[in-house]
N, C-alpha and C positions, 0 to 999 in steps of 0.2 A: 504494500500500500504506500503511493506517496501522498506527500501532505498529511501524513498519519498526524502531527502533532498541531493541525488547524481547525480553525470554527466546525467544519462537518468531516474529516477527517479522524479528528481525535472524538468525536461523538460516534464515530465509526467504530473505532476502537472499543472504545467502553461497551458498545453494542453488540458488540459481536464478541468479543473475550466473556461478557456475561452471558451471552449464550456459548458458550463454551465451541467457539470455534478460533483455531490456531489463527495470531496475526503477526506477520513482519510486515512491520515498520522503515520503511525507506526512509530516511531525511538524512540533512545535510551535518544534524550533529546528531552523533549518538546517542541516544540516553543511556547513560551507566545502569538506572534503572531496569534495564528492558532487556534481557538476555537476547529475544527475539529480534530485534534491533541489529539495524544496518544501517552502515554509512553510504548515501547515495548524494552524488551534484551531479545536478542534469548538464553542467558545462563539462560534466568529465564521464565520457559513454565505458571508460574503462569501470567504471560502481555500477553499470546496470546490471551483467548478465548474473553478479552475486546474490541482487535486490530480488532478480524474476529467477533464479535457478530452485527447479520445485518448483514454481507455483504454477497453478492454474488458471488461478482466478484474480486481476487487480482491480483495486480501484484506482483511478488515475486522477490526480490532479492538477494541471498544469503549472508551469512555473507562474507563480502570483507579479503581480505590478507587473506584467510583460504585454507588448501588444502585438510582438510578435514569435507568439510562442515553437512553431512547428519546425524552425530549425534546431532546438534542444529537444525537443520530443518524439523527433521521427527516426532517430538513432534507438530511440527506446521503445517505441515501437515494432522495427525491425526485427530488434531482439526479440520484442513476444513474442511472436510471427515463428519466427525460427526454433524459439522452444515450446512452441506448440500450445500458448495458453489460450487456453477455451471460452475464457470469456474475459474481457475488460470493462469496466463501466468508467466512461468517462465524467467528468465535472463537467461541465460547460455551462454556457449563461445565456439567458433567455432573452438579455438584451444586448443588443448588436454593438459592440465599439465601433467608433469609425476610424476610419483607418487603420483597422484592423483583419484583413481578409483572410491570415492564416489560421487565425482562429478558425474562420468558417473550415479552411479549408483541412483541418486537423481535426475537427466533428466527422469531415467527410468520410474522411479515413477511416476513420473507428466505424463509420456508421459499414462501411463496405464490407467490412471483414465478416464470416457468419458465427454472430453469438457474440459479437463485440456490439456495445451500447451505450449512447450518449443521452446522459441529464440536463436539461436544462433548464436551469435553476432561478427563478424569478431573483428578486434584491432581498437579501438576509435581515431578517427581523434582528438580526444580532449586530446587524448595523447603527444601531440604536444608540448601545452599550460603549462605555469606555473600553478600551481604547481608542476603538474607532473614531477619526477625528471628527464624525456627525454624534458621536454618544459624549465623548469630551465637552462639544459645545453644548449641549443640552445640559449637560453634570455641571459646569461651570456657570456659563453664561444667561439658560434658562431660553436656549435659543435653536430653532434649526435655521441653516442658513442654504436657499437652494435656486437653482435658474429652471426648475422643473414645472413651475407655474402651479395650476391645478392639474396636472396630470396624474396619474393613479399609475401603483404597483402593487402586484400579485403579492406583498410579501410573504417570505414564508419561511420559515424557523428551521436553524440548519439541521435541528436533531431529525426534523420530517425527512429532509434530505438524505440525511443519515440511514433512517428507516427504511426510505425507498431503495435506498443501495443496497441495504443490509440484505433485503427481499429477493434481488436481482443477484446478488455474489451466495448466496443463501439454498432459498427455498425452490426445488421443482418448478411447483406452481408457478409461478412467478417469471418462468422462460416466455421472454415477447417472442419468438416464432418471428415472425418478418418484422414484429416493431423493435426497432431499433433505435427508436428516437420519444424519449418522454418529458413533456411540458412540466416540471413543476413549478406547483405556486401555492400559497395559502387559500382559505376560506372567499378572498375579501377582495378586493382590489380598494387600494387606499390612495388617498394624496398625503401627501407632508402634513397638511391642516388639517387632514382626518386624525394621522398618528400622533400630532401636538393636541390636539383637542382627548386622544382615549390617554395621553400621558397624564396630560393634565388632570383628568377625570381621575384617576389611578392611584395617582400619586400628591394630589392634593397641591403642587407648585406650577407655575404658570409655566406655561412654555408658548414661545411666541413663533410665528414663522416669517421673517424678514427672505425679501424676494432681490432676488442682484443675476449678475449677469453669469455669461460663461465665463470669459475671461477673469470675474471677480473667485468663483468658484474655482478655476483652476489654480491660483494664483494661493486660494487659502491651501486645496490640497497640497499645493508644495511647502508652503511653509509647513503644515505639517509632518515633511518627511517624506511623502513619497515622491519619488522621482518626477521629474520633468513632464517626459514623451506621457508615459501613465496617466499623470493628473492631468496633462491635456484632454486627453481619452475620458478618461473619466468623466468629466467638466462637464463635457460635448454631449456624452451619454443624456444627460439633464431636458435636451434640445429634444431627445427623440421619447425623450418621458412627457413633455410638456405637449408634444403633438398626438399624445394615444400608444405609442409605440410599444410601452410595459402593460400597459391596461388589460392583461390576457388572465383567465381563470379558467384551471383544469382539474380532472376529479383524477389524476395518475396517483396521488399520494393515496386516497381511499383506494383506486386500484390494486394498487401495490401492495398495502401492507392491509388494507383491511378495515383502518379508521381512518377518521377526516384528519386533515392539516389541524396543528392548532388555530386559534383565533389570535388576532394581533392584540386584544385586550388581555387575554390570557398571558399571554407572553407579559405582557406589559406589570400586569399583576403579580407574577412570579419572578421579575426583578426589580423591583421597586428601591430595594437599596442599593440599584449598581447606579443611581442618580445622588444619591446620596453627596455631599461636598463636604463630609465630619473629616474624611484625611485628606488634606492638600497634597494637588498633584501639579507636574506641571502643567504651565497653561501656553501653548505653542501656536493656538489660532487667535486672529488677527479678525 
């Protein structure tokens, strides 16, 4: 598994080690903890064939803040390919970067192979949460800051994610036969002032949603730390949220595992102290 130790990766983990099914761990730094553990950099194809030797089944997650992933990825693909693993399920995302084509074009990939299968994954309810610099501003400021307008997203709770993969690396049942391609999303399709209004509601502290541009948006991403090229991508993404372009809701999570998606109130209710400001942290957006 790569991305074992992320938002739906490491919920991966816990879900499937408690149902007692064997996991290695791919990432960049070993955990001392994790016997099962392996060191993998998608910039070094010499860690793959140790990562996938055995296995048959991965979940994949591409290299994060990239927008263009498929020259690190398609060396570790080949590998699959050649050891024969039977199924992959890919991470992917249900809203389009631009200037981003590899992506599409590394969905494709996965999507051609038979019993290989791509998620895609509406915008994360955990995006909410500190650290992330939209849960930062909320935790601090009492603020979401966004160029998305009233447009609406599918959210939807990385452990759902989790679930849905858990299903497909998992259970029989669960083989898509020709689908090779599943929409996830939450209950809801929300805007920004939907999710400031169930915070607020939740949580009992105002949250406000202040409207700015792309450029202003990319410009806080980077202060925050993430790269350049990325927080442009990012930013941009906003544009095609503002026009409809996330607005999508599908029943693949009930498909798949059997119950609905949670509700973004729920979610909301269930971390009500990650908003909390008792310990001072830093404060990096502008």
């Amino acid at each position: 598994m790569t991305g074992g130790t992320g938002k739906t990766g490491g919920a991966l983990v816990e879900l499937l080690r408690g149902n007692g099914v064997p996991v290695r761990v791919a990432s960049r730094t070993r955990s001392a903890d994790d016997p099962d553990a392996v060191r993998f950099d998608w910039a070094d194809p010499a860690t793959h064939p140790a990562a996938l030797r055995g296995m048959d089944r991965v979940f994949l997650v591409p290299p994060v803040e990239s927008v263009d992933p498929l020259p690190l990825v398609a060396p570790f693909l080949a590998e699959a390919q050649r050891l024969g693993v039977r199924r992959v399920v890919l991470l992917g995302s249900a809203i389009v970067f631009p200037d981003a084509p590899s992506a599409l074009e590394l969905a494709a990939r996965v999507r051609a192979q038979p019993g290989w299968v791509v998620l895609r994954a509406s915008g994360f309810m955990q995006n909410f949460l500190p650290p992330h610099p939209l849960g930062e501003r909320i935790r601090w400021h009492g603020e979401i800051r966004t160029a998305a307008g009233d447009g609406r997203v599918g959210w939807i709770d990385a452990r759902d994610i989790a679930a849905a993969a858990s299903a497909l690396l998992t259970d029989p049942r669960a083989d898509p036969g020709d689908r090779r391609d599943h929409l996830l999303t939450g209950p809801k399709a929300l805007s920004y002032q939907d999710a400031a209004a169930i915070i607020t509601s939740r949580t009992g502290r105002p949250v406000r949603v202040a409207r700015i541009g792309i450029g202003e948006q990319a410009a806080n991403y980077r202060a925050a730390g993430i790269p350049a090229e990325f927080a442009d991508s990012l930013a941009a993404v906003e544009a095609d949220i503002r026009t409809g372009g996330a607005d999508q809701i599908s029943t693949a999570v009930l498909d798949l595992t059997g119950r609905p998606p949670r509700a973004f109130a729920d979610f909301v209710q269930e971390h009500t102290a990650r908003w909390s400001r008792a310990e001072r942290g830093p404060e990096r957006l502008t």
